[in-house]
C-alpha positions as CSV (number, residue, x, y, z in Angstrom):
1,X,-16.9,15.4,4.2
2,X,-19.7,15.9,1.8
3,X,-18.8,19.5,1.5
4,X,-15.2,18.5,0.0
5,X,-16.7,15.6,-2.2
6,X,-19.1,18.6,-3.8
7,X,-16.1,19.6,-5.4
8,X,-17.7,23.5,-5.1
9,X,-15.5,25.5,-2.8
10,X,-18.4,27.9,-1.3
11,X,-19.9,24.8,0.2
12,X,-16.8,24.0,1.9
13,X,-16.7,28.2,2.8
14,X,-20.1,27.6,4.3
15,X,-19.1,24.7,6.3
16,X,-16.1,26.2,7.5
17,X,-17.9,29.7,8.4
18,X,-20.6,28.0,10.4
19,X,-18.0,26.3,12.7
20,X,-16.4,23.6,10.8
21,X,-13.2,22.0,12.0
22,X,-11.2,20.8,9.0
23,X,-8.7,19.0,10.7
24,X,-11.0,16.8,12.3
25,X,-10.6,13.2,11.3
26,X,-13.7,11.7,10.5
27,X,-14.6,8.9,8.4
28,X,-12.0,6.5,8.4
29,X,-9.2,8.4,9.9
30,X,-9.4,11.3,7.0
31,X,-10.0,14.8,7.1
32,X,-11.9,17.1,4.5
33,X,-8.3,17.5,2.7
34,X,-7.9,13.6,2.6
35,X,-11.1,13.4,0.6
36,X,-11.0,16.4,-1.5
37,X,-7.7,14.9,-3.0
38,X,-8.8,11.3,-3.2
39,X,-11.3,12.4,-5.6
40,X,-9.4,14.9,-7.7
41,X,-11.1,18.3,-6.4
42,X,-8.3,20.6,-7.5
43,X,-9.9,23.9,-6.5
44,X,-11.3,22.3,-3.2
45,X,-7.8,21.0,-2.2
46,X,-6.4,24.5,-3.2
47,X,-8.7,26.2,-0.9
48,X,-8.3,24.0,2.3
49,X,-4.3,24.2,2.1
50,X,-4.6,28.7,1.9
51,X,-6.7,28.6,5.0
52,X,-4.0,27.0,7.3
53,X,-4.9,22.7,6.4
54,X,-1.6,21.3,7.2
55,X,-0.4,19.6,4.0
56,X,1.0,15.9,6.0
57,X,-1.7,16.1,8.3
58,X,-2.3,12.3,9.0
59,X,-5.1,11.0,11.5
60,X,-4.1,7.6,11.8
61,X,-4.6,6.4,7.9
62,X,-2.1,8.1,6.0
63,X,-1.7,11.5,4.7
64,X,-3.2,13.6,1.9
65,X,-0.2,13.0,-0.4
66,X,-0.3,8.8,0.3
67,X,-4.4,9.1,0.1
68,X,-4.1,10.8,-3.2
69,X,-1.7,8.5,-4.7
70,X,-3.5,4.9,-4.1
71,X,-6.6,7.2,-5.6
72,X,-4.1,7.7,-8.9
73,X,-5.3,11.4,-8.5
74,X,-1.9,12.9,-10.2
75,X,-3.4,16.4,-10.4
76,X,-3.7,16.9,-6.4
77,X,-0.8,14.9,-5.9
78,X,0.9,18.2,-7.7
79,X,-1.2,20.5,-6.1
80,X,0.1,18.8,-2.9
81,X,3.7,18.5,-3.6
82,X,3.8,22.2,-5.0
83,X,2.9,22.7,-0.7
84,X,5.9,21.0,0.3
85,X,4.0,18.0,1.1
86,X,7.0,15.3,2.3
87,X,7.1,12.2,-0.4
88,X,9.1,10.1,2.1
89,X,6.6,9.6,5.3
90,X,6.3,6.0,5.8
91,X,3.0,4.8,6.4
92,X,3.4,2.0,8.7
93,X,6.6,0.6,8.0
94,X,5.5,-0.6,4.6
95,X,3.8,1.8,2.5
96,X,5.2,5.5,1.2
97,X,3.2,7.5,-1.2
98,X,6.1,6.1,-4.0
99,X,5.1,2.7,-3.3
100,X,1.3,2.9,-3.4
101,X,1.9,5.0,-6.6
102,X,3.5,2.3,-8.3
103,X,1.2,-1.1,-6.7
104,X,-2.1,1.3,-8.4
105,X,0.0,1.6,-11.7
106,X,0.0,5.7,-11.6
107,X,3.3,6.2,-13.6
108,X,1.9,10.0,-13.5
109,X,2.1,10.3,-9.8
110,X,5.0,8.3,-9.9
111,X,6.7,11.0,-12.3
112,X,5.9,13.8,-9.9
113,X,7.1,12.4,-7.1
114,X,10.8,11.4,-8.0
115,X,10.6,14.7,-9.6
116,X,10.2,16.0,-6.0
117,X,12.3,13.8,-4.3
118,X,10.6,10.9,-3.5
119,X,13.7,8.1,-2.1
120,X,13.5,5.5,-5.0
121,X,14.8,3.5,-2.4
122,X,11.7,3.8,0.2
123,X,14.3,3.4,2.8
124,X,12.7,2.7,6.0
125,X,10.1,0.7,4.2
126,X,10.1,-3.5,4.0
127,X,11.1,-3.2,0.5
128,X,12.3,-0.9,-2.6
129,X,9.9,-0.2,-5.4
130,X,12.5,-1.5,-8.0
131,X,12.4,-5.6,-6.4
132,X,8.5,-5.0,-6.0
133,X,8.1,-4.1,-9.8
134,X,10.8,-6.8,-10.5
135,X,8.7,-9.4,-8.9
136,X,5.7,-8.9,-11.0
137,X,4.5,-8.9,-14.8
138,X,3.3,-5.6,-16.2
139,X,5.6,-3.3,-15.1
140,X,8.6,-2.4,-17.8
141,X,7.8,1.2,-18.2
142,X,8.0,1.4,-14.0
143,X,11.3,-0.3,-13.9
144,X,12.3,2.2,-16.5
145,X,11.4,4.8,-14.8
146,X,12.9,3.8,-11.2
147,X,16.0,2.5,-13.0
148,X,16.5,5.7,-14.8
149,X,15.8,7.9,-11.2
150,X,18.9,5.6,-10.3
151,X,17.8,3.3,-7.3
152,X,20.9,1.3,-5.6
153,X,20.1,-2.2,-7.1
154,X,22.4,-3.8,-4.6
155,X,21.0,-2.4,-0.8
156,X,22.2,-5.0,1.5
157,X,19.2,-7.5,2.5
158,X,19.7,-7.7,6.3
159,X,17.1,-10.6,6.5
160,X,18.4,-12.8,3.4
161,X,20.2,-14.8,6.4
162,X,17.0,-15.5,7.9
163,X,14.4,-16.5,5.5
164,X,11.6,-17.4,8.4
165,X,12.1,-14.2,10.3
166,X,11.9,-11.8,6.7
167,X,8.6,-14.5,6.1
168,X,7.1,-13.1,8.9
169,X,8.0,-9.6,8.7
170,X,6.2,-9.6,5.4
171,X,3.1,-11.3,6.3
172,X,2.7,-9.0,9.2
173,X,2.9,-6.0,6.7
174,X,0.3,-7.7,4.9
175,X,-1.9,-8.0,7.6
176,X,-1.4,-4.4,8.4
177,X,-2.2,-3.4,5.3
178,X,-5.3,-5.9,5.0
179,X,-6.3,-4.1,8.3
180,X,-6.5,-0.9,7.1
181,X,-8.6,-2.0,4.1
182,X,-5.9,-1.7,1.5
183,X,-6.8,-4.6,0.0
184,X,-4.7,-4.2,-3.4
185,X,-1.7,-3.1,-1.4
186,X,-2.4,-6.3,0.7
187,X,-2.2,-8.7,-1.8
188,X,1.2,-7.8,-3.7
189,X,2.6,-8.1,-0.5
190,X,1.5,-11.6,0.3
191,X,2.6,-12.5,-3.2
192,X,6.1,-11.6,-1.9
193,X,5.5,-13.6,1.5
194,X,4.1,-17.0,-0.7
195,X,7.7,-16.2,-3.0
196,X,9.6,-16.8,0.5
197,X,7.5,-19.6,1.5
198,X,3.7,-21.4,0.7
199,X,1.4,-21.7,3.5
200,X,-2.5,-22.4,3.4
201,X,-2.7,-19.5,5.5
202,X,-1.0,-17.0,3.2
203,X,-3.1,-18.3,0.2
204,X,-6.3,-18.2,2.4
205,X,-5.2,-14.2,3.4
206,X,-4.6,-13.4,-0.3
207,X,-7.7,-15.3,-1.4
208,X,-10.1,-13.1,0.8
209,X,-8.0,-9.6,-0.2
210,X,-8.6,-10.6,-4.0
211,X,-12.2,-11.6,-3.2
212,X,-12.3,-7.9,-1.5
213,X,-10.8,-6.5,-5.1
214,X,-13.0,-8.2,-7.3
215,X,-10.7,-11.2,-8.5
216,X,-13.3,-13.6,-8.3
217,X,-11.1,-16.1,-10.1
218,X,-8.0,-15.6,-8.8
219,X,-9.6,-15.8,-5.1
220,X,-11.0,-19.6,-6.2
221,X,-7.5,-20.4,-7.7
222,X,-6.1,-19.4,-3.8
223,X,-8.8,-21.3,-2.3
224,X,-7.9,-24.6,-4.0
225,X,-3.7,-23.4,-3.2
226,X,-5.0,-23.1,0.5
227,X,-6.7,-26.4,0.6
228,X,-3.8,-28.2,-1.3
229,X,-1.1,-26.4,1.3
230,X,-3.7,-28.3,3.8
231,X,-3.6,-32.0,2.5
232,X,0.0,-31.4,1.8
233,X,0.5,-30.7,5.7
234,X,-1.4,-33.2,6.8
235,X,0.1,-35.8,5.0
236,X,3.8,-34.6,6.3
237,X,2.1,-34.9,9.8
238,X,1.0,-38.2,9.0
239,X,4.3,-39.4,7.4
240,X,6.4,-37.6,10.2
241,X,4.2,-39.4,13.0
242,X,4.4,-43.1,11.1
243,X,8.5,-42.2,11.3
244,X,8.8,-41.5,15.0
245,X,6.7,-44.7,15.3
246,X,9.2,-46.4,13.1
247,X,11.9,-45.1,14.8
248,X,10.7,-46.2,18.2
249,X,10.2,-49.8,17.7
C-alpha cells in the first residue's frame, strides 16, 4: 500500500514485478487502487487500471469510485469514471458514490458524476440526495445542482405510513455506516433518524460520531440532549407507573 501512497509509479512497477498482487485487499478492505485514488495519485491510479485493476473492484468497503469520492479527490474520480467505473453501486443500502460526494461537500465530484450518469435519485438507497441537502443548512449550490440534473421531487415514501419502522431503518443505516468508520456519513444520517424521532440513544450515537470528527462541541451539546432524553423518560415512567396505580385503586 505504501507503494501506491508514494505516488511514483516505478515503485508500484517494482512491487508488482517482484510478485505483488494488486487486487489483494489489505488494510481495511482496500486495494492498492483504493488508496492510490483516495489520495489523488493520478499517474498511479492510471497505471494500476492499464495493467488489468478492475475499475469496481470492492473488497468489502466500497469501491475505488465511492473511496475517492468521501476523499473529495475529483481528479481520480475522472480518471475513474473515464474507465467506465459504475456511479450507481450501492454501498450497503445507504451510501452511492453521489451521496458521499455530496455529505463531504465535493460539488466537483458531484459535477462529474451526474455528468456520467450518476441516478440523482440514488434509487435503491434509504434516501435521495435532494431531501438530504434539503434537510440541512449549507447546501444551496447542491440543491442547485441536483435540481437542475432534474431529480423526481415527488418519489413515493413507502415508509411515511410507518414512522417507527422508517425510524429504525435509518438508525440501522447509521450504525452501518458508524461500523465502517464513516463517521461523517454516520452522523447526517442520525440527524435524519433524531428529525423522525428523539431518543437518548440516537443523541448518545451522534455524540460519539461527532466526538470521532472533531466536533468537540457539538458532541457536549448531544451529551446533555442524551441525558435530557433520559430524565425526560424517566419521568414518563414514573408518571405512567403513578397512573396505573391510580387507576387501580
Amino acid at each position: 500500500m505504501l507503494s501506491a501512497q508514494s505516488g511514483h509509479v516505478s515503485t508500484v512497477k517494482y512491487f508488482l514485478d517482484h510478485g505483488g498482487d494488486l487486487v489483494k485487499g489489505l488494510n481495511k478492505g482496500r486495494t492498492v487502487l483504493h488508496h492510490a485514488v483516495c489520495i489523488g495519485c493520478c499517474k498511479v491510479t492510471e497505471f494500476l487500471l492499464s495493467k488489468g485493476v478492475p475499475v469496481d473492484i470492492d473488497c468489502g468497503h466500497g469501491t475505488p469510485l465511492y473511496m475517492a469520492a468521501i476523499n473529495e479527490q475529483d481528479k481520480t474520480v475522472k480518471i475513474l469514471l473515464d474507465h467506465h467505473a459504475n456511479p450507481n453501486i450501492i454501498i450497503s443500502g445507504a451510501n452511492s458514490p453521489l451521496m458521499s460526494a455530496l455529505v463531504y461537500r465535493s460539488l466537483k465530484c458531484m459535477k462529474l458524476l451526474i455528468k456520467a450518469g450518476a441516478d440523482v435519485n440514488c434509487n435503491g438507497s434509504m434516501l435521495t440526495p435532494l431531501l438530504l441537502a434539503t434537510m440541512h443548512g449549507g447546501y444551496t449550490n447542491f440543491i442547485k445542482l441536483l435540481l437542475k440534473a432534474g431529480p423526481d421531487p415527488n418519489i413515493p415514501d413507502d415508509e411515511q405510513r410507518h414512522l417507527q419502522r422508517r425510524k429504525a431503518l435509518i438508525k440501522s443505516k447509521a450504525d452501518t455506516a458508524f461500523k465502517q468508520k464513516e463517521y461523517k456519513i454516520a452522523t447526517k444520517i442520525y440527524d435524519l433518524a433524531i428529525a423522525h424521532g428523539e431518543s437518548a440513544t440516537l443523541y448518545a450515537n451522534r455524540s460519539v460520531c461527532k466526538l470521532l470528527i472533531g466536533d468537540g462541541e457539538g458532541a457536549l451539546s448531544d451529551a446533555l440532549m442524551c441525558e435530557c432524553c433520559d430524565l425526560i423518560g424517566q419521568k414518563l415512567a414514573t408518571v405512567k407507573l403513578q397512573l396505573t396505580c391510580y387507576s387501580r385503586c
